[in-house]
N, C-alpha and C positions, 0 to 999 in steps of 0.2 A: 221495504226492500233494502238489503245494507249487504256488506261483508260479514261474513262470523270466524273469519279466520285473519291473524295480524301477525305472528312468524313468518317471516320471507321466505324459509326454508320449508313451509309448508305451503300447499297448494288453495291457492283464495278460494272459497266458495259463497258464490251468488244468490242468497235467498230470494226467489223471486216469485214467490207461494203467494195467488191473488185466487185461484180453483178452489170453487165453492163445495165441489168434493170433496179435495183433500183436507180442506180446516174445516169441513165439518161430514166427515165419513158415517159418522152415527146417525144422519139425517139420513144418510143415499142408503143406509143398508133397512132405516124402518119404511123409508116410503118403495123402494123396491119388495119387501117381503106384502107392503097392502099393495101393491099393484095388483091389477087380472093376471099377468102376464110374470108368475116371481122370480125375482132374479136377486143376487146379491152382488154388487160392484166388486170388482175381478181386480179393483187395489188392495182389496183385504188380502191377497195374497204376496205384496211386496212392500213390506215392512221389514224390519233391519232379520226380522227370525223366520219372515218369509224368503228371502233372498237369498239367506245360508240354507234353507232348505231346498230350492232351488238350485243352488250351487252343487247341494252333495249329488242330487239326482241326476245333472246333467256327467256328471263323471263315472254313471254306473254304467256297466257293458250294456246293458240295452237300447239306450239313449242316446240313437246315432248321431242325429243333427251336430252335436258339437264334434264330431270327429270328420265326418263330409264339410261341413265348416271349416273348421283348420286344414284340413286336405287342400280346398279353395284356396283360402288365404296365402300357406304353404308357396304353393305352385302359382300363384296369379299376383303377390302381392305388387310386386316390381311394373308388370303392366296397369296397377290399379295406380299406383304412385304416379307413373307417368302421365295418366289422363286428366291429370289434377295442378293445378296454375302452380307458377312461382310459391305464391305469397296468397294467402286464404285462412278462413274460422274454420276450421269442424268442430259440430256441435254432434256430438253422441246422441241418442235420443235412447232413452234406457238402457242407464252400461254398463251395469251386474258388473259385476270382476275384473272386467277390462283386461283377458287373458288374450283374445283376438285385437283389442285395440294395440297393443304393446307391438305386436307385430307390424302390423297398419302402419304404426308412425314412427318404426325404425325404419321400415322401408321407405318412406317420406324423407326422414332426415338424411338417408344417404345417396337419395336421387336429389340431395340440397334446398329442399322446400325449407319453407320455413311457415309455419303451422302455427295460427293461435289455436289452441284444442280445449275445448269447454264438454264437457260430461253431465249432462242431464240425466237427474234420478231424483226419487223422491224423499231417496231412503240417503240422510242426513250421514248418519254412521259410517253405514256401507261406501256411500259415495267417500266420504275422508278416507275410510280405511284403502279403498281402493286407489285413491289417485296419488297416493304417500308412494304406496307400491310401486306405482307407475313413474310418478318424476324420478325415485330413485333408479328406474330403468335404465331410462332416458334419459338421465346425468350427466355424458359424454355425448348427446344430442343438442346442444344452444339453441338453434335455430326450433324448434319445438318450445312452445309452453302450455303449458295445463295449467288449467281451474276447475272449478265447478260450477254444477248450477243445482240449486235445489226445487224441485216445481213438476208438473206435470206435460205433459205435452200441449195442454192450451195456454199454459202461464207462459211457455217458451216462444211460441205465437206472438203473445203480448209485448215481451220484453222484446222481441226483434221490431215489432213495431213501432214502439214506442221509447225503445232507448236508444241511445247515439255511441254507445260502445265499443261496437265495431267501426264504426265511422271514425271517432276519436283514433283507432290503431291504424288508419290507413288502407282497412280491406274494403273488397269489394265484392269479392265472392265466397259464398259459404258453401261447402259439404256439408248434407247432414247424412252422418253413417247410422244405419239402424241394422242393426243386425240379430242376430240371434230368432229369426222368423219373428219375432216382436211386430214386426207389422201384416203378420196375419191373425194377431192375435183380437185384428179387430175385423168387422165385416170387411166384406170389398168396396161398400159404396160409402162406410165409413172410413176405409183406408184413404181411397181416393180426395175424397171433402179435406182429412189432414192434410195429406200433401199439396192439394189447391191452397188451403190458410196458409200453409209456411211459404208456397210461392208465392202466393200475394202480398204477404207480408214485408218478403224482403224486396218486390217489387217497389210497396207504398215507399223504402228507405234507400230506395235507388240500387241495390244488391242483388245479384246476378247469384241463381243457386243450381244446386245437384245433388242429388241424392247417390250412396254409395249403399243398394238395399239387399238383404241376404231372404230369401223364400224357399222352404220345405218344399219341393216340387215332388217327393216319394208317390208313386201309386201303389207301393207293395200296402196292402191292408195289413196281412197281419203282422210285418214289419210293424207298420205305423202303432197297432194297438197293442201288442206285446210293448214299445216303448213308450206306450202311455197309460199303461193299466195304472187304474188307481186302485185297484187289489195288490199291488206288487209295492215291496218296499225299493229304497227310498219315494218313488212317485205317490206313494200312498201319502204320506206325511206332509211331500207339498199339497196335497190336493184338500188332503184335510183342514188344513194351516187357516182359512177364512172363517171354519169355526170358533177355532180357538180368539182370532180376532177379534169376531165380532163379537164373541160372550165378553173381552173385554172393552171395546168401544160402549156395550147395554149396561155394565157392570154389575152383571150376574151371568150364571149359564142358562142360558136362553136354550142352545143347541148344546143336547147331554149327545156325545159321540157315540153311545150305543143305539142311539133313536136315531142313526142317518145312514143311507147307504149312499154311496160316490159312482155314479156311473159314467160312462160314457157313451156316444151315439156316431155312427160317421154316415156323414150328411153325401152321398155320393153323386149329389147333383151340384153344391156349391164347395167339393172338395174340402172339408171340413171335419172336422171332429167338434163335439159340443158334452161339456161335462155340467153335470147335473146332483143337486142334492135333491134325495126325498127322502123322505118319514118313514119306518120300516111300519108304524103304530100310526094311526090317529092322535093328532097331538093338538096342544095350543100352545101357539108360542108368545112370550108377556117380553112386548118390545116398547120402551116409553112408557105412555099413556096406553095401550093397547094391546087388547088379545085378540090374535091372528090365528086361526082355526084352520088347519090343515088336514084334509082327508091322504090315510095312508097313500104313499108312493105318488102323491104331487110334487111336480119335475118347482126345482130352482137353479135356473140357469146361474152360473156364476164365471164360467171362463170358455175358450172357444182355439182352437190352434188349424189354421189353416195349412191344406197342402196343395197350394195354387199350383195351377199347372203354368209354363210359360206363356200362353195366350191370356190366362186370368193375369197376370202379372202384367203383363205389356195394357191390358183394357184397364187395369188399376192403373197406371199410369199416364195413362193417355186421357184420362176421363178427369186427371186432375191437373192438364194442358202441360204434359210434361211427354217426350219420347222417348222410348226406352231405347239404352244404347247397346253397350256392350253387353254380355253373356259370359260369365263364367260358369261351369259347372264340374261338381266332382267325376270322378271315372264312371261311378255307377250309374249319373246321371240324377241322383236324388235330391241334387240340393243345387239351389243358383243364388250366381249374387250379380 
């Protein structure tokens, strides 16, 4: 765990990568392909050519969420600033671009907080190219600083537990802002367990926390699935982006692009959407030591985007001893934070 950054004029970033997924990804994608149940780990999709793909598709006209987002943010930031202490950490919990952060912590700086702000992401590159951007934003902000962290969301867990960092600056209470629906991106009973670790966490280190969290709440269907088809370009290209991955993590092509078809499913009882690789052919795929034998149009879970309703959102919260407070939502009602 060290620094990898020593210019003043650039933003420190925190390696603090101890996740036995991320330093070793080629193990989680062969033991999920021999699982009953196959799935491929839903990291293969943000690496530094994952996140630019990512980026182009949330900018396409179909692709509400980032525009009901900023609508939010827009119109609500100044009340989000004020619910939020003097003097405090926000820790980002996957911060792609950090186009809605920049907003977040002007309005901070000019309600006079003074903000240590840490950016957790996995993706090394991205996270430097993105926080350059951003101190240069917030340049005429002093009371703001920004770093990074490089790691997953259980490495982040650890370090709050186990290091004195924040302690050493004088805080005592953390935000952690997650935005981007990124936290539907996991079950609800998997959301909730996250948020219990980060609570307890900063419990064990005597630190009082809050989350600042952004949720998909859309019931229009086919809204939802015109802006998630993975037939349609750009969303095509991110969805595809974990084969190309993982043929590189196997170092060959395991998964030839014409042998997979990318669906998706919407789960209309846990308000979800769940995307899926299968085989158009009966194939065998040579992963490692191993041939994994796939009958045509066997489902591989690999990612999942929730669109919690505000009751699922409050039971997510609640169930990982936390109450939910304020409400924002856009005009149409599709999206909260």
């Amino acid at each position: 765990m060290g620094s990898i950054s020593t210019d003043c004029d650039v933003p420190v970033l925190l390696d603090i990568r101890k996740s036995a997924e991320l330093l070793n990804l080629r193990s989680f994608v062969i033991s999920g392909l021999t699982a009953e149940r196959k799935t491929l780990p839903s990291l293969l999709l943000w690496d530094d050519q994952g996140l630019k793909n990512f980026n182009e598709w949330t900018m396409s006209a179909d692709y509400y969420p980032r525009a009901r987002e900023l609508e939010i943010i827009d119109t609500h930031k100044h009340e989000m600033a004020q619910d939020l202490p003097e003097k405090f950490a926000m820790i980002e919990l996957g911060c792609g671009n950090l186009y809605k952060t920049a907003s977040i912590l002007t309005a901070l700086a000019q309600k006079g907080r003074e903000v240590h702000y840490h950016a957790l992401d996995v993706s090394a590159e991205a996270l430097s190219n993105s926080l350059n951007g951003l101190k240069a934003h917030l340049s005429g902000h002093p009371t703001i600083r920004v770093s990074g962290i490089i790691g997953t969301y259980e490495d982040c867990v650890d370090w709050l537990t186990n290091s004195a960092a924040l302690d050493r600056l004088g805080l005592s209470h953390v935000n952690f802002l997650w935005v981007g629906n990124t936290v539907a991106n996991l079950e609800q009973s998997e959301a909730s367990a996250l948020l219990g670790k980060f609570r307890q966490g900063c419990k064990t280190v005597g630190l009082t926390c809050s989350f600042l969290i952004s949720a998909d709440c859309c019931s229009n269907k086919d809204r939802v699935i015109n802006a998630y088809n993975p037939n349609h370009e750009p969303a095509r290209t991110f969805m595809l982006h974990p084969l190309h991955h993982a043929n590189m993590l196997l170092g060959h092509e395991a998964f030839r692009l014409q042998d997979w078809d990318c669906t998706l499913e919407y789960d209309t009882t846990e308000n979800e959407i769940l995307f899926w690789y299968s085989p158009k052919v009966e194939i065998t795929l040579e992963v490692g030591q191993k041939h994994i034998h796939l009958p045509e149009a066997t489902k591989v879970l690999f990612w999942r985007s929730g669109k919690w309703t505000p009751t699922q959102v409050e039971r997510v919260a609640s169930d990982a001893g936390f109450n939910a407070g304020r409400l924002w939502q856009d005009e149409l009602g599709e999206y909260g934070k």
